[in-house]
N, C-alpha and C positions, 0 to 999 in steps of 0.2 A: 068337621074339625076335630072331633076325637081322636082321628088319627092320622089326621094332617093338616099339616099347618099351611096348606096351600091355600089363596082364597080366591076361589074362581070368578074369572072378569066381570060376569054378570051379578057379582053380589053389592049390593048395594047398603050396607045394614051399616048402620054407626061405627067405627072405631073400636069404641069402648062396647057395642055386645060383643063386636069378635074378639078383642081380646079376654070377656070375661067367657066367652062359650072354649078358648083356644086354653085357657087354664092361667094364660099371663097374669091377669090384674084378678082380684075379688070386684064383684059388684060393690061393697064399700069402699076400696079403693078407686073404684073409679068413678063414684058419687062425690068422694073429697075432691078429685083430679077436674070433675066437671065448675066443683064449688070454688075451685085457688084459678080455674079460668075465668069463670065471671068476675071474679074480684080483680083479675091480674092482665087478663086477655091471652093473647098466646094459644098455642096448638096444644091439645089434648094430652098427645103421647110426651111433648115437652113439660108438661106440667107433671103429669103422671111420674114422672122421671124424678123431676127438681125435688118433690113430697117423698120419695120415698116409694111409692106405693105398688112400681115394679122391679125388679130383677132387672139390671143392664144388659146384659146376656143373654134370659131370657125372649127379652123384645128386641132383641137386635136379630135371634133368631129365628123370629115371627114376621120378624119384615124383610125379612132375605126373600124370599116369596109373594110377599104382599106390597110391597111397597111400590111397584110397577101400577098397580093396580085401585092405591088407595089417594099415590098423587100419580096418576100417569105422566101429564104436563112436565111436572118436576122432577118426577125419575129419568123423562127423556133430554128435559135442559143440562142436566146433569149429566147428562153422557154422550150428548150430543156437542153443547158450546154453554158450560156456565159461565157465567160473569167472573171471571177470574182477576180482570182489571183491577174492580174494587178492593183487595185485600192482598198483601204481597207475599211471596212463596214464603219466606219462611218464617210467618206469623200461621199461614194455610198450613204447614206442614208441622208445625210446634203444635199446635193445637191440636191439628187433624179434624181440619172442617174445609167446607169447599160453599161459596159463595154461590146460591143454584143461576138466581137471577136478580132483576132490579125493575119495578115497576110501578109506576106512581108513586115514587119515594120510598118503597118497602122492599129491603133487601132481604129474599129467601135466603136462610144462614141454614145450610146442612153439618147437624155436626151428632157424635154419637152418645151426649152425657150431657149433663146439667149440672156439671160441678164445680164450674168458674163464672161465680156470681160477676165480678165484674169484668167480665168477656162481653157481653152486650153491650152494656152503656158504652165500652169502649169505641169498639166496631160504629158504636152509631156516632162518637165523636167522629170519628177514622174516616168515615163513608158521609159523613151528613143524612143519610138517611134510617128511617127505623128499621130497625133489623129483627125479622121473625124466623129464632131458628126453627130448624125442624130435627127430629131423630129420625135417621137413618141411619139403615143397615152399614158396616166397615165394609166391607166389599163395592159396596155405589162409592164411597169416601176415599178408598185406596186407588181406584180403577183410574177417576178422576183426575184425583192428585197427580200418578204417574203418566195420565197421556197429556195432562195441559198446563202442568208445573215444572218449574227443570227439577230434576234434583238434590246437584250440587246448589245448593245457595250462598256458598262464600267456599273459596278454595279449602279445598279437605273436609267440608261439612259437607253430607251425602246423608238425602233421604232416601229409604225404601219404605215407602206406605203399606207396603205386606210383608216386612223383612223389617231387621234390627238398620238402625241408622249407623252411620260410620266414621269414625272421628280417623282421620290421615296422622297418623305423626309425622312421617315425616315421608316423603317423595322428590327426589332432589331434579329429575324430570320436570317437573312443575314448580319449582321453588318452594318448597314445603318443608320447612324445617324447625324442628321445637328448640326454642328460646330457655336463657338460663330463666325463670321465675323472678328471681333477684334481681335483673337486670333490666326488665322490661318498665315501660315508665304506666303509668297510673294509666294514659289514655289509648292503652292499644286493645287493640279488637279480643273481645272474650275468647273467642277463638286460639289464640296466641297462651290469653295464660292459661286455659285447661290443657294445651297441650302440653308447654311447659313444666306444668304441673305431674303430669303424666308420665313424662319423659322423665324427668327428675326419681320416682317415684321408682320406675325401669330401670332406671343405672342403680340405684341402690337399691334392688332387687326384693325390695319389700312386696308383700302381697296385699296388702289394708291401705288404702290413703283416708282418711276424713278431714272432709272440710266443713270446717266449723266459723259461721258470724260470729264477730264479737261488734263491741260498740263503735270500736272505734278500727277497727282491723279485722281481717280473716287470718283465721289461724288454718294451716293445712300441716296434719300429722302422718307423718310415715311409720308404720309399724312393720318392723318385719318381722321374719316366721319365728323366731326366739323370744317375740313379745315386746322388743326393745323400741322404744318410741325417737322419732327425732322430729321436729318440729321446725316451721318457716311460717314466717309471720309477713302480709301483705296487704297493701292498700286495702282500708276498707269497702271505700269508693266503686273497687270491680265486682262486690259478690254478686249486685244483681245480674248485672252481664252472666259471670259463672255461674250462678243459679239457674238462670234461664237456662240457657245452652245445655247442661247437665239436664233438666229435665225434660228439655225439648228433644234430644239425641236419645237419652233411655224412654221415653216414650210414656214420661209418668205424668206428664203435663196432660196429656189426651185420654187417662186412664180416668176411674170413679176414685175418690180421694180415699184414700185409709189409712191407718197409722200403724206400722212404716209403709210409705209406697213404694214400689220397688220397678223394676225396668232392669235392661240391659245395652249397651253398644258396642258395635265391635269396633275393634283398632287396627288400623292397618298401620304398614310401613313397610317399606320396596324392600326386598332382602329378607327378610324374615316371618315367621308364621304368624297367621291371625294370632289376636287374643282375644280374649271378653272382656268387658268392666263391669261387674253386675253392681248394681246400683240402689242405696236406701238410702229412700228422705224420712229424716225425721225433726218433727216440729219442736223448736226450743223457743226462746224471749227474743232471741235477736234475727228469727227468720232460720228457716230449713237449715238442717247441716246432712250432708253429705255422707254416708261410709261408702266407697270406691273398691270391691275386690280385683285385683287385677288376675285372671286366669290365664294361662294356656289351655286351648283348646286338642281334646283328644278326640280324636274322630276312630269308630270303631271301624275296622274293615271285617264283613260278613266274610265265612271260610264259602268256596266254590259249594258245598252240599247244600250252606242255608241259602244260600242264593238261587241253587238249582229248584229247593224248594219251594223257597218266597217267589221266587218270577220263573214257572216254566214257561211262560207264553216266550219270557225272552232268552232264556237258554236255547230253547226250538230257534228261535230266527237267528239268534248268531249261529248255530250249527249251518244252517241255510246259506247264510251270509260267508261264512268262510269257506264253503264249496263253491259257493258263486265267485267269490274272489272280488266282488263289488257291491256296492250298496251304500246306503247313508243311514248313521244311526244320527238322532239328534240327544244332544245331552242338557238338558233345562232343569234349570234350577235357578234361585234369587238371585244368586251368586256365585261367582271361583270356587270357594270351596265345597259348595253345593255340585255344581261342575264333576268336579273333579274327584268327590265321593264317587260319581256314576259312573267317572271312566276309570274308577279304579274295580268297580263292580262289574264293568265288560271287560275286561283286561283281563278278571281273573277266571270268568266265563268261560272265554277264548280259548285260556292256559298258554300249551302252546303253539297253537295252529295262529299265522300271519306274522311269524317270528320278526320279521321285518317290520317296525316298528318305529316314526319318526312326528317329531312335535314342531307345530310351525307355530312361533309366537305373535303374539299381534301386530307388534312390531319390534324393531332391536336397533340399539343404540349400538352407533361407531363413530369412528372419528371424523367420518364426512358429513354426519347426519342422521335422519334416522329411516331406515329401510322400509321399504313400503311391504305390506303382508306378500304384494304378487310377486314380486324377487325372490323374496324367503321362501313361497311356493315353488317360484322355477329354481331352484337350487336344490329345495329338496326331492322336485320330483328328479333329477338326475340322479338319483341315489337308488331308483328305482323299487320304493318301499313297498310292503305287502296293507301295510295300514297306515294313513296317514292321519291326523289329528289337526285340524284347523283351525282356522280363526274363527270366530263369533259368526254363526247364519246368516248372511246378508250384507257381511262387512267386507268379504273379501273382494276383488275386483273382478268383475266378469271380464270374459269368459272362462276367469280362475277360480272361480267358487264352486263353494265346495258341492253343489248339486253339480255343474258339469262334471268333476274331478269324478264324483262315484260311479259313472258310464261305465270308468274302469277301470274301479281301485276302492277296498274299503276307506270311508271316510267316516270319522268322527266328528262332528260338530255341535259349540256350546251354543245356550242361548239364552238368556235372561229370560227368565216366566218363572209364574207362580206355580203349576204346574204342568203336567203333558197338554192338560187340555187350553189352555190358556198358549201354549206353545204352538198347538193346535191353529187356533184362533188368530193367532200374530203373524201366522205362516200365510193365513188364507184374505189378512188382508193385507200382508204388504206383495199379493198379486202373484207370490213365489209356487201357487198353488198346483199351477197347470204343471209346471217344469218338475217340481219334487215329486209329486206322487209317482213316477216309473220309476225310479231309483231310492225311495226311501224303505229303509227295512221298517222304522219303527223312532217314535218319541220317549227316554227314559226320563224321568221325570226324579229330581232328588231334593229330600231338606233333610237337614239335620236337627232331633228334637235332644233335647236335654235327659238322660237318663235320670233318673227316681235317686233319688240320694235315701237309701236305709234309715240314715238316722235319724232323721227330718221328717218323713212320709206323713202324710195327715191326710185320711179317709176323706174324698172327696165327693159328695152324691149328686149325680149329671141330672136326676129327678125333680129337681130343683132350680134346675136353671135353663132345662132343655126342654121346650114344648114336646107335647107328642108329635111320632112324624111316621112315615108312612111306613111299609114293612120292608121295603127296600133299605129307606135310609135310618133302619132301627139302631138303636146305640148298642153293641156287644156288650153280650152279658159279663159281668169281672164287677171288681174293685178296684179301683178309682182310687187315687192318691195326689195331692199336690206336694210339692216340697216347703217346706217353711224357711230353710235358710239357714242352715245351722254350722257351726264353725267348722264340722267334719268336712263339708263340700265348699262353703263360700270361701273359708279359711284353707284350704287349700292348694289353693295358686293351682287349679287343675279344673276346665267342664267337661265333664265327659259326654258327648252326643253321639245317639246312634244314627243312622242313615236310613230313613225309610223310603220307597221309592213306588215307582208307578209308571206299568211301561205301557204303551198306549200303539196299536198296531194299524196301520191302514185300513181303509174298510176296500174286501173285496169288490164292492162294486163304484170303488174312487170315487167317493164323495165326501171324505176326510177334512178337506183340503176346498171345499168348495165355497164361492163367493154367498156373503151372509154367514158365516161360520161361526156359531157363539159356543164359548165355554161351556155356559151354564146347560146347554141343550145335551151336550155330549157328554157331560157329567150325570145327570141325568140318567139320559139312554143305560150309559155304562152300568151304573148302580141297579138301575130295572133288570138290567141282563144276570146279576148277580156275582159284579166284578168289583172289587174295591176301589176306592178310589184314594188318593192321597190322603186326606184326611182322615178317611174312614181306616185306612192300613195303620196310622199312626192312634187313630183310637184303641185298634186291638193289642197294641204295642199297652196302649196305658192301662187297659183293661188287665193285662197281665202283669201290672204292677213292673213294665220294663223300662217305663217313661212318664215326666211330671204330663197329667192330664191336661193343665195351662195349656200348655203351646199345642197342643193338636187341636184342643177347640177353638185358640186362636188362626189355626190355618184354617179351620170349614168357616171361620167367620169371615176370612179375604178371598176367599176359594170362590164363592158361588155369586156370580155378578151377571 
C-alpha cells in the first residue's frame, strides 16, 4: 500500500490498519473513530468522517478501489438493484446518497460525508426503519443515482450526478416559463420563484443577485456591473423551499460544510446560450443567504496545431476517415455543450476535406407537429452530404441510425457519458456492440473545466488529500492552484472553460465493445499502456497552472466506478 491504494480481494485486515498503513487516517485518529463507535455505533469510516479525523477526499479516493472489496455484498446491491423505493429522487439526488438496501429494519444509507447531522434521524422518521449510512466512494453514488433515478425531478429541474445540475428557465416546447417574482402567490412551487428570480435578474442584466432571509421576508438584491443595487422584497414563508433548491442544484448540500460553500448550476433556455450561476452560502441569524453570479460561458476553441498535438491518435484517424469517405466518430460528453466542444474539435481537424457538411436536429417543430429524427434524416440524406452529424447514439430510428448511415457516409454522433470509456460501456450494454464495431473510427470524449483565474489562484497541495497511487496513475509533477473567487472572475458576468478531451480507438482485435464491458477496466488498461486518460489530461492542464485543480479531481472522483 505505499504505492497503491488498491486492496487486494484476499486481504482481510481491519479498516482502520488499512487506512492507517494507506497514510488516510493516523493511528490516533483511528483509535478516537473506533472510541465515538462504541459510544454511538455506526460504521468506522462514518465515524472517522463525522470527528474529523479523515480528509473527504482523501477517503473517497481509497475507496474507489477498495470499497468492492471491503462491502462486496453492498457495493454489488448498489449497482445491481438498491432499494431506491425507500427515499424519493429528489431528496437522493439533493443530498447525493442512494439507499443500498433494507434488512431486518436497518436501512444501508450510502452517502459520501457526515455533515448533515439531522439527515438520519430524518430518513429514519421517513423510512421507519434505522438507518446505517455508510461512506462510499462518488462514483458507486453517481453511477447509481443516474441508472435507477430519473433525472428531471420536477419540470426544468435536471440532475447530473457527475455534471453540474440544471435549472431550465424557460422552454416553451414544455411549458416552461419564468414567472414575474411579484406576481407569484406565497404557495407556488420553489422551482417557479428561483426562476423568476433569475429571469428577473437577466432582463436587468445585472451580474450579482443575493438572496438574503430576513424575519419576516426575503430580500433578493440585484446589483449590476456599475455597483448599483435594486432590491425586491418577498414572502418570507418560500425561503426554505429557495434555500433548499439552491443548494440542492449547486450541489453544496452534498459537499463537507465550510464557510462560504460554494457550487455552481447551469441554466438553460431554448434560444440562447448556456450560462452558469456560481453560487455562495453564507451563514447569517436568519438562515443562509445566497450571492448568485450570473456568467456567460466562454468555451476556448484549441487552433488545428494544439489539437494535432494534444490528440495525434485522432488527427491520424480523421486523415483515414476522410479517405475512407465513411465511418462513425462518437462525440461523448455530459452534455450539448460538452458535445459540441468535440465537434468543433473534428471539424477543425478535418479543415477542409468533407466540405459537404449537414446537421440533423433531434427533432424540429412545425406547424403540423413535430418531426420525427428519421424524416429529418431522409431529407437530409437527399442532399447528398459528405458528413452528416446526428441525433443522440441510439435515438435515432433503425434502420436510420447512425451506425447503418456510416456503411457509407461520415457520421458524427453525441452521446451522454462521463467519458470515452463510460461511452464505451453504454455502447456494449445496450447490445449496439456487434453492429458498431465495423464502422466506428473512434469515441472522443469532452468536458469543459474552469480555467485558473490569476487573481484568486491559491497554491493547492494534491499531497494532502491524494493517497499514494501507483506509477501509472501518479499525479504530474506542477503546482496546483484552486481559485478563491475573487471579484475579477465571479464579478465578471464571464466563465471561461477550456475543453479537454480523450479520444479512445477500437481495439484491433474487436473487443472494445464486448459483452461485460466495464469502464473502470479500460481506464485502467489505458493508463498501464501510458495513455492519459480524462482526468488525468485535465490534471496536466492544472499542474500547469492552466485550470482550478477542483474540477479535475472532481472528474477522477465520478470517472472510475
Amino acid at each position: 500500500m505505499k504505492n497503491d491504494r488498491r486492496i487486494p480481494a484476499d486481504d482481510r485486515r481491519l479498516l482502520g490498519d488499512l487506512l492507517i498503513e494507506a497514510g488516510v487516517a493516523s493511528r490516533a485518529g483511528v483509535a478516537a473513530g473506533l472510541e465515538e463507535q462504541k459510544l454511538r455505533g455506526g460504521r468506522l469510516g462514518f465515524n472517522l468522517m463525522k470527528i474529523g479525523k479523515v480528509v473527504p477526499l482523501s477517503f473517497h479516493f481509497f475507496l474507489q478501489d477498495g470499497f468492492p472489496v471491503l462491502v462486496p455484498e453492498l457495493a454489488d446491491a448498489m449497482q445491481r438493484s438498491p432499494a431506491i423505493d425507500l427515499v424519493p429522487a429528489g431528496l437522493a439526488h439533493h443530498y447525493f446518497m442512494v439507499p443500498v438496501q433494507a434488512s431486518g429494519g436497518v436501512l444501508d444509507l450510502a452517502v459520501t460525508g457526515a455533515d448533515s447531522p439531522l439527515l438520519i434521524p430524518a430518513l429514519q422518521e421517513l423510512t421507519g426503519m434505522k438507518v446505517e449510512p455508510l461512506i462510499s466512494p462518488p462514483s458507486f453514488i453517481s453511477d447509481a443515482l443516474s441508472r435507477f433515478y430519473p433525472a428531471e425531478i420536477a419540470p426544468g429541474i435536471i440532475y447530473r450526478p457527475a455534471d453540474e445540475n440544471i435549472l431550465v428557465l424557460s422552454d416553451a416546447a414544455v411549458g416552461i416559463r419564468p414567472s414575474d417574482p411579484e406576481l407569484l402567490p406565497e404557495g407556488a412551487p420553489p422551482p417557479e420563484w428561483l426562476r423568476g428570480i433569475i429571469a428577473r435578474g437577466l432582463d436587468r442584466r445585472v451580474r450579482r443577485l443575493r438572496v438574503e432571509p430576513h424575519p419576516d421576508s426575503l430580500q433578493v438584491w440585484f446589483q449590476s456591473p456599475t455597483g448599483a443595487d435594486s432590491g425586491l422584497t418577498l414572502p418570507g414563508g418560500i425561503y426554505p423551499g429557495v434555500a433548499s433548491l439552491i443548494e440542492g442544484l449547486s450541489g453544496i448540500a452534498a459537499r463537507p460544510r465550510s464557510a462560504p460553500r460554494e457550487g455552481r448550476i447551469s441554466l438553460t433556455a431554448r434560444g440562447r446560450a448556456r450560462m452558469a450561476a456560481t453560487v455562495q452560502a453564507e451563514p447569517g441569524f436568519d438562515g443562509h443567504a445566497y450571492s448568485i453570479d450570473l456568467r456567460e460561458e466562454s468555451i476556448a476553441s484549441p487552433s488545428r496545431d494544439r489539437l494535432d498535438g494534444d490528440l495525434p491518435a485522432l488527427a491520424a484517424s480523421l486523415r483515414h476517415l476522410a479517405e475512407e469517405r465513411r465511418g462513425l466518430v462518437v462525440l461523448a460528453g455530459p452534455g450539448p455543450a460538452e458535445t459540441e466542444a468535440g465537434l468543433k474539435a473534428v471539424l477543425t481537424l478535418l479543415d477542409d476535406r468533407l466540405p459537404r457538411r449537414l446537421a440533423v436536429a433531434a427533432a424540429e417543430e412545425t406547424a403540423s407537429g413535430r418531426v420525427p429524427p428519421a424524416s429529418l434524416i431522409d431529407a437530409a440524406l437527399r442532399q447528398s452530404p459528405d458528413l452528416l452529424i446526428a441525433t443522440e447514439l441510439g435515438q435515432a430510428d433503425d434502420p436510420r441510425s447512425a451506425v447503418a448511415l456510416a456503411r457509407d457516409r461520415v457520421i458524427l454522433a453525441p452521446l451522454t457519458a462521463v467519458d470515452a470509456f463510460d461511452a464505451a460501456e453504454q455502447i456494449a450494454r445496450s447490445g449496439l456492440g456487434r453492429a458498431i464495431e465495423p464502422v466506428i473510427t473512434g469515441i472522443l470524449a469532452t468536458r469543459l473545466i474552469e480555467t485558473l483565474c490569476r487573481s484568486c489562484g491559491v497554491p493547492y497541495d494534491l499531497l494532502e488529500v491524494v493517497p499514494p497511487s501507483p506509477r501509472h496513475r501518479a499525479i504530474p509533477a506542477g503546482e496546483f492552484s484552486a481559485g478563491a473567487g475573487c471579484a475579477a472572475c465571479r464579478g465578471s458576468g464571464v466563465l471561461n472553460l477550456q475543453p479537454v478531451f480523450e479520444f479512445l480507438r477500437p481495439s484491433p482485435a474487436g473487443m472494445l465493445f464486448r459483452p461485460g464491458c466495464r469502464a473502470a477496466v479500460l481506464r485502467e488498461d489505458r493508463l498501464r499502456e501510458g495513455e492519459a486518460t480524462l482526468a488525468m489530461a485535465a490534471l496536466r492542464k492544472a499542474a500547469l497552472g492552466q485550470v482550478d485543480v477542483r474540477e479535475p479531481l472532481r472528474l477522477m472522483l465520478h470517472e472510475r466506478h
